[in-house]
C-alpha positions, 0 to 999 in steps of 0.5 A: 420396493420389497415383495411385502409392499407389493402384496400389501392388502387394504382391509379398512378405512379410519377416517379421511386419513389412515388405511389399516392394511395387511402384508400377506406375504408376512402375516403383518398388519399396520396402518398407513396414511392415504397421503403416503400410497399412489395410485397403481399400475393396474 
């Protein structure tokens, strides 16, 4: 796992499915799927 995941910030919720996300690290926004993130450490 890379610096860019690990900062990865959720900023919305589409549905029961999808997470609409932002890397601060990079500027980058995307989607991922719920199903596709565990749960943290912290």
């Amino acid at each position: 796992m890379n610096e860019d995941w690990n900062t990865m910030r959720v900023i919305g919720i589409i549905g029961d499915e999808w997470y609409h996300v932002w890397f601060p690290a990079t500027g980058e926004y995307g989607f991922v799927r719920q199903s596709d993130l565990t749960t943290g450490n912290g």
